[in-house]
Structure formats: C-alpha cells, structure tokens
C-alpha positions as CSV (number, residue, x, y, z in Angstrom):
1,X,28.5,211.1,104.4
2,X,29.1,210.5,101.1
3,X,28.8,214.5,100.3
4,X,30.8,215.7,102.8
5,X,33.6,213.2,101.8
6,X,32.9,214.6,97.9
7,X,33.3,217.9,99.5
8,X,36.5,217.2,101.5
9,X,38.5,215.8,98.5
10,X,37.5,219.0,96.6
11,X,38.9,221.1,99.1
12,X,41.9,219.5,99.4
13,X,41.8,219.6,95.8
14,X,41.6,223.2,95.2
15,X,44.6,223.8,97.9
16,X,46.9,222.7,95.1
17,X,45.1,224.7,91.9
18,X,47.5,227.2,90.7
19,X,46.0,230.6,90.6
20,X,44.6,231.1,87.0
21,X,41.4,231.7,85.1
22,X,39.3,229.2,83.9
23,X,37.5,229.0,80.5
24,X,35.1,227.2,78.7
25,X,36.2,224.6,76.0
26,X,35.1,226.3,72.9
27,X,35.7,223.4,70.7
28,X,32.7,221.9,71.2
29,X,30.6,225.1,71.1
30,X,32.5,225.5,67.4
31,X,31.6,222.0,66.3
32,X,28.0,222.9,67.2
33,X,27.9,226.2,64.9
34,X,29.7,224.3,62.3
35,X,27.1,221.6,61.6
36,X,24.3,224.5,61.7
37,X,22.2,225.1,58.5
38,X,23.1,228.8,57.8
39,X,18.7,229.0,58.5
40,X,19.8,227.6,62.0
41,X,22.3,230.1,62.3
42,X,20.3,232.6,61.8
43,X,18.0,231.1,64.8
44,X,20.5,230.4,67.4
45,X,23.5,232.5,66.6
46,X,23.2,236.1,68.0
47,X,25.4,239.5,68.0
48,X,27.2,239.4,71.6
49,X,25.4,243.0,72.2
50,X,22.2,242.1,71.3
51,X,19.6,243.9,73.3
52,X,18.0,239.9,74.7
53,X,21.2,238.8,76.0
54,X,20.0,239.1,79.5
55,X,16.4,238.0,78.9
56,X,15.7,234.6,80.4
57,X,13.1,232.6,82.4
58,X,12.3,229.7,83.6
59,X,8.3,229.3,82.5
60,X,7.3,226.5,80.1
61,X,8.3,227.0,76.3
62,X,4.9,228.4,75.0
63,X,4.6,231.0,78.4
64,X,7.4,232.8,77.6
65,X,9.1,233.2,74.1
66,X,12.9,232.4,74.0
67,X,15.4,232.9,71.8
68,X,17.1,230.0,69.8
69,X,16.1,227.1,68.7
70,X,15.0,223.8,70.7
71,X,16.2,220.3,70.7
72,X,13.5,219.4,68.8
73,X,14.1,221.0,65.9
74,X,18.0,220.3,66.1
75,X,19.2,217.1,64.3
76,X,20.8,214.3,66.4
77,X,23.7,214.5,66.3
78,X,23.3,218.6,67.2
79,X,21.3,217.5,70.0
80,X,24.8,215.1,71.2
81,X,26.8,218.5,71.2
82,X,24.1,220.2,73.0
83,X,24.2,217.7,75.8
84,X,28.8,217.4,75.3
85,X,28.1,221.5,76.2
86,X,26.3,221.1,79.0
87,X,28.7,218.3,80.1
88,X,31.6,220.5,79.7
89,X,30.2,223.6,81.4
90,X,28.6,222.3,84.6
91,X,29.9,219.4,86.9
92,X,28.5,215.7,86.8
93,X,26.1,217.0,89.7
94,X,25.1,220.0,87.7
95,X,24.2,218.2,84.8
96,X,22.1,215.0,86.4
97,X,20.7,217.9,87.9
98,X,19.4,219.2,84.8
99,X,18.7,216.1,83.0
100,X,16.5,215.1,86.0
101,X,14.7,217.7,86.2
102,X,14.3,218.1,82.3
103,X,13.0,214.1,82.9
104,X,10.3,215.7,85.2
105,X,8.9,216.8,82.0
106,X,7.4,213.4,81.2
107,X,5.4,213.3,84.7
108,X,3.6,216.4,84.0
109,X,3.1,215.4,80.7
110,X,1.5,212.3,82.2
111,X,0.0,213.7,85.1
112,X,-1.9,216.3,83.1
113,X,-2.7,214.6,80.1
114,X,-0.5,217.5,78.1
115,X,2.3,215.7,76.1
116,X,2.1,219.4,73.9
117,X,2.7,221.7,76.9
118,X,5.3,219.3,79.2
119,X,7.9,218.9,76.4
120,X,11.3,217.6,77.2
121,X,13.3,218.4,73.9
122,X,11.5,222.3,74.3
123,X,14.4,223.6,76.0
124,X,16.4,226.3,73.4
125,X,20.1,226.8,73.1
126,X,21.1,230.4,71.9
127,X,24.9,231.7,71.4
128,X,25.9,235.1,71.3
129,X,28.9,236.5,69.8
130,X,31.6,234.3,67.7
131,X,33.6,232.2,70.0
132,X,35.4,230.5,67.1
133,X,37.0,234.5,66.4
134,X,36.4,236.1,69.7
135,X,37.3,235.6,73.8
136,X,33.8,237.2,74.7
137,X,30.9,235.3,74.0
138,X,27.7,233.4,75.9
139,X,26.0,230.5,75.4
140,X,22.4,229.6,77.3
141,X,20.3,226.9,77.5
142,X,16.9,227.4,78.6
143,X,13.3,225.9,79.0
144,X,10.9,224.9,82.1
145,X,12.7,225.2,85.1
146,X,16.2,224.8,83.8
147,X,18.0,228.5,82.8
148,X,21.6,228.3,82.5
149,X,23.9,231.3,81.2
150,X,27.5,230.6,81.0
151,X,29.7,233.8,79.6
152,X,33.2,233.4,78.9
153,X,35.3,236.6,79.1
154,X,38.9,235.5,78.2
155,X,39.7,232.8,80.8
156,X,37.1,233.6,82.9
157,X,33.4,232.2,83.2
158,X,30.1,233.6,84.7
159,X,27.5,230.8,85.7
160,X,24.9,233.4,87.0
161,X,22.4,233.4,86.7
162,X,21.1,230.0,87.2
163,X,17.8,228.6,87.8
164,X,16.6,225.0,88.2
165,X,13.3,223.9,89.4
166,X,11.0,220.6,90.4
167,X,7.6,220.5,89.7
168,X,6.8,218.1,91.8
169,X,8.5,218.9,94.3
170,X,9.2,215.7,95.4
171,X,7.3,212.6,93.4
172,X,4.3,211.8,95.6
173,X,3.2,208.4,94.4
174,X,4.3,205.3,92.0
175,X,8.0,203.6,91.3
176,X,9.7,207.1,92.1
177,X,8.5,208.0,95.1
178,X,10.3,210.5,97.4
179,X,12.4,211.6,94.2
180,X,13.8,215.0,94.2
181,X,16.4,216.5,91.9
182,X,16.2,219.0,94.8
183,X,16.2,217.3,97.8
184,X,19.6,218.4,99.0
185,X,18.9,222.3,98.7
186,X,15.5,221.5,100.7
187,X,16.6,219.0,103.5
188,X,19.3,221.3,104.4
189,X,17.5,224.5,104.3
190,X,15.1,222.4,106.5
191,X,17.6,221.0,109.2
192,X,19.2,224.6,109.6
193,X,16.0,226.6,110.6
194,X,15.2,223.9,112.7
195,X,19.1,223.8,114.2
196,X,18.4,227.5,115.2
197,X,17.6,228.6,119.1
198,X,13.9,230.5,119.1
199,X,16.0,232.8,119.8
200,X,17.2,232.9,116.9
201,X,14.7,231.9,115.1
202,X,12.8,234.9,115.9
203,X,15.9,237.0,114.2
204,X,16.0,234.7,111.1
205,X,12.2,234.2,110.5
206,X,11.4,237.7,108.6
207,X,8.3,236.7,107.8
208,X,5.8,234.1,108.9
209,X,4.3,233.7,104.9
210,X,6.0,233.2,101.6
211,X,6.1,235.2,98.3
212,X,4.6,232.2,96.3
213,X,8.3,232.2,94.6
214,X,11.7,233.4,94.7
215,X,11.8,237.2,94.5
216,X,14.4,238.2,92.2
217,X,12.6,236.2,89.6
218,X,13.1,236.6,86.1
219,X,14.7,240.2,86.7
220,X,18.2,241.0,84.0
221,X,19.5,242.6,87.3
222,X,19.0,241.2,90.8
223,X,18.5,243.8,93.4
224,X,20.1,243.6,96.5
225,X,17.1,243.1,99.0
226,X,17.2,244.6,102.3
227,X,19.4,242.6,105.3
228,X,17.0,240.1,106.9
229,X,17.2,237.1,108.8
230,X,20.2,236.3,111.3
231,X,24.0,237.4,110.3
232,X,26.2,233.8,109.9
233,X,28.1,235.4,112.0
234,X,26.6,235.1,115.1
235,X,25.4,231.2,114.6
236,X,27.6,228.6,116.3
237,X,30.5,226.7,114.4
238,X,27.8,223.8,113.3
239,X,25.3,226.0,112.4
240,X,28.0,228.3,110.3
241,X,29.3,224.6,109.1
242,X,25.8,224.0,107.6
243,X,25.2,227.3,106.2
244,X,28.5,227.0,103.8
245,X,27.2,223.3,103.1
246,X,24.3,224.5,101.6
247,X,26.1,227.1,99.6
248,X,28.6,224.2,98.1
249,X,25.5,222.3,97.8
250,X,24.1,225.3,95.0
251,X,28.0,225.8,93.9
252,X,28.4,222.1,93.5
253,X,26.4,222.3,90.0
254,X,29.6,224.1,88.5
255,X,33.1,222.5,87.4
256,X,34.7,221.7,90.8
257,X,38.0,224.0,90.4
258,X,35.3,227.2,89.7
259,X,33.1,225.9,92.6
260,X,35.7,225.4,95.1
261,X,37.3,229.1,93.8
262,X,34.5,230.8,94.5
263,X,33.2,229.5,97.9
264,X,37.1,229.8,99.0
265,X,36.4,233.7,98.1
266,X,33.0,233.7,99.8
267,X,34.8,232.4,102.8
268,X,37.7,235.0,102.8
269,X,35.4,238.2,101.9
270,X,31.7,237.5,102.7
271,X,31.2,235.4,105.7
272,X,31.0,239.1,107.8
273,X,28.3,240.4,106.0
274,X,26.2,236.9,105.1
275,X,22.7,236.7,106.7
276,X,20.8,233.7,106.7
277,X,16.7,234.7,106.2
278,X,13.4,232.2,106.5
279,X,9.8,232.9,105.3
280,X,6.6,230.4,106.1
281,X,6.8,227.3,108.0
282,X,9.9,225.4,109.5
283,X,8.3,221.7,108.8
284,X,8.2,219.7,105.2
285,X,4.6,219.8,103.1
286,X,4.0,223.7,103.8
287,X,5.2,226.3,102.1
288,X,8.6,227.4,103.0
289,X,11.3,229.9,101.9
290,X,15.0,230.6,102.8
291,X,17.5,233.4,101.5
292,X,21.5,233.3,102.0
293,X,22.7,236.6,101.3
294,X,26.2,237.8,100.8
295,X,28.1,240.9,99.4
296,X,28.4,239.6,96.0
297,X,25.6,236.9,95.7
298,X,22.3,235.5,96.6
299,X,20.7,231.9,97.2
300,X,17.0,231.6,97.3
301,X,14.9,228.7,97.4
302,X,10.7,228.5,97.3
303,X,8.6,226.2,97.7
304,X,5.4,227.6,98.0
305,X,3.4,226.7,94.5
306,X,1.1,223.4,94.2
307,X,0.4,222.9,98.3
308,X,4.1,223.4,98.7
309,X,5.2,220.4,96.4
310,X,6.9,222.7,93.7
311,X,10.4,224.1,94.2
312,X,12.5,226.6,92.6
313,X,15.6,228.0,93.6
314,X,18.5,230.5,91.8
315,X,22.2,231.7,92.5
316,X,21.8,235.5,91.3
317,X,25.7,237.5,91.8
318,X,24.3,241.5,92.2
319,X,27.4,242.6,89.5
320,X,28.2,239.2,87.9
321,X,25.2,238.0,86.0
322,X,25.8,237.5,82.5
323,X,29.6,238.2,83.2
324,X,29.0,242.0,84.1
325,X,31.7,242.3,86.3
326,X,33.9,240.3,83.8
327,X,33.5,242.0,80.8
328,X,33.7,245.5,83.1
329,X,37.1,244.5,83.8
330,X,37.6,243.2,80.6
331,X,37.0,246.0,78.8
332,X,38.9,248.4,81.3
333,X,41.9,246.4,81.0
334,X,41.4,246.3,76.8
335,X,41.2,250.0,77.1
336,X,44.7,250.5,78.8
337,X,46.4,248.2,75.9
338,X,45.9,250.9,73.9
C-alpha cells in the first residue's frame, strides 16, 4: 500500500515538472576533491578519458582490483562527503538500499569468520574529469555488490549501470530474520510469473534452469540479448500494471524527478517492444531468474548462487551506460557551436 501510495504522489508529482535537464550537485563532489591530499588525488582523481572509465564490478575488494581509494583509507570527515554524494545522487530508497546492503558486510564477516575479506569501509570512490572546471565528468562508487556510476553531461545524468546485490539473500536465522534489502525486486518478480496463465507461462519461461547470475555481468557494453519471454503487450491490464511496478521498483533508487522522467519515456516509447522473460523455478528457495527487456534498457535479477539465497540484480541502458548516449549528443551538439 504504502508503495503504491509513494508511487502515486510521484506521478502526480512529475505531471507538474517543467521539461528540463537535471544535474548533479557538484558542490559537494568539489568539497570532496578539495580536502584530498594531493597523494589522494592522485588515487581517486582520474582523466575523464581514461581507458578504466567503464571498468567496474561487483566482486569483493581483493577479487577484483578497482580504481580509487576506499573509505578506509579516507579520513572522517571525507568519508561524511562520500556518504552527502551518495545522498545527493540516488533517492532515500536508493541509498538505504546501499547502506543495507553495504551492512550485509558484517554478516559474512561473521558468518565466515573473515572480518579481512567482508569489509564494509572496502568500497572505493573514483572521479573522473574536473567537475569543479568542466560539465562532463563521473563519479563511481564501488565495492561488493554495490556499483554505482553516475555521469553528468551538462544538465544531464546517467545512473547506468547499476548493480546492487544481497548475499544472503534474505537473512535465514537470528534478530533479522526475513531481511532483504531486495525483497521488493524478488516478491514481485515472484507474484508476476505466478499471475501468468500456463499459457503464458509457457511463452515467458525461456528456459527451465538459470545462468548462476545475471548475464550481462560485468560487461563495459551490455548486449542486447535475443527477444525472449512474453511481449507486455499481450498480458492483461494487472499483469502490465505489475510489470511497470517492478520497473519503478528498480527506477525508484534514483532522484524521484529522474525516476519518474524516465519510466514516463519507457511508457510512451517502449511498452510495444518490452518482453517480460523467466528462467528456473516459479516458487521462493530455488533458483530463479527474470529479464524485462525494452528498446533502450534491461532489468535482470538472479538468484541462483548459495542454494538460491544470493541475489543480484542490474539496470544496464544498451547506448546509455556511462552516459554514452549523453556525451554522443553532447559532443554533436559542441561540434555545431563551432
């Protein structure tokens, strides 16, 4: 109730927006750069071309080297602008989101004895180009199961692409039972493969096992996979109702005026083309996958890993990761002022 009522007032909301860009408050990210050590500079602060812009992941900290530096080697006060940036580039959703699942960190820790390995302040902020002398730059803030890239392109901002994940799934046992910084993006995937006819079902069901995670994976570029599962098109007005309630469920982690902007679009120019797809079982506790497809962008969710208690889920855009399609325009536009 309570999310759908959120939802309502948003849209209602957004009727009124005027038409403009929106953009990043860059007085933070400048406060950031100018309490840095010129050695931290060096660490975190990066040439907006730099060949590792658009090399990310989602692995623990000592799987997969990053760039920049992480909290733990910031001072405290650093650390406070870290967390004011996240604050001012995701919605209040987006960022319990990742503080939750950044918490989860301390119940591997526990659970597997590793305090080293499970790290909460091992998540690494990096910025590339100069926002305090240029309109083009990107900040990221990465670590296990939390990658977040937000590009600014004049007074426009690309979210994509952005990861979070919950290992466990869902806590099993103890004072947090049941808890889920996911549980949305599951119960709903959940409800809508099991709203489906068999009928349908049979169309939407591509494949009756899993890939063990989501399949665009770490890629720079998401490829467009091939159509599969059932076109949104042809599911009833509850079912189509649900399928665009998961999407603002996944949008929902972004400022409100962005999130609403962007499903209004995917309602106007994608609704034709969207597909719905399922892999592995229809029922909680086995491993389960779902895909919503579009023109522009793709949802997928997995849970598959750890006896189907380990979720991870991304919103990949097939020309607006790391502001492509932005800074395409952008630099089209820049090249007719001339």
């Amino acid at each position: 109730m309570v999310l759908h009522l959120k939802k309502n007032i948003l849209l209602f909301i957004v009727a009124f927006l005027p038409v403009l860009g929106f953009s990043q408050d860059v007085t933070i990210v400048n406060q950031f750069i100018r309490s840095m050590t010129d050695a931290q500079k060096e660490q975190i602060v990066y040439e907006f071309n730099a060949d590792d812009r658009d090399d990310w992941h989602f692995l623990p900290w000592s799987s997969y080297e990053r760039q920049g530096l992480p909290l733990k080697e910031l001072r405290t006060e650093q650390k406070e602008l870290v967390h004011k940036l996240l604050r001012s580039s995701l919605s209040d959703t987006g960022y319990k989101q990742t503080t939750e699942i950044i918490g989860l960190e301390n119940v591997l820790a526990a659970s597997s004895g590793d305090p080293v390995y499970r790290d909460p302040e091992r998540y690494y902020v990096s910025i590339y180009g100069d926002p305090t002398q240029e309109d083009v730059w990107m900040w990221s803030f990465e670590g296990h199961h939390v990658a977040l890239q937000f590009t600014t392109v004049a007074d426009a901002v690309s979210y994509t692409p952005r990861f979070f994940g919950s290992n466990p799934g869902r806590i099993m046992e103890g004072e947090r039972k049941g808890f889920s910084p996911l549980v949305n993006e599951e119960d709903m995937g959940l409800q809508l493969i099991n709203m489906l006819s068999s009928d349908q079902q049979k169309i939407a069901i591509f494949s009756e096992k899993t890939f063990n995670d989501v399949l665009s994976f770490n890629k720079a570029v998401a490829e467009k996979p091939a159509p599969e599962g059932i076109l949104v098109s042809n599911l009833t007005d509850d079912q189509k109702k649900l399928v665009m309630d998961i999407i603002y469920e996944y949008a929902s982690t972004i400022p409100a005026d962005q999130a609403m902007a962007r499903i209004s679009k995917i309602r106007k120019e994608e609704l034709v083309e969207m597909r719905f797809a399922w892999a592995g079982a229809t029922e909680l506790g086995k491993a389960h996958y779902y895909r919503i497809q579009g023109k522009s962008f793709m949802i997928e969710f997995d849970n598959s890993q750890n006896n189907a208690n380990h979720i991870h889920t991304v919103w990949r855009d097939f020309d607006g990761d790391f502001g492509r399609d932005l800074l395409k325009e952008h630099y089209n536009n820049h090249k007719h002022q001339h």
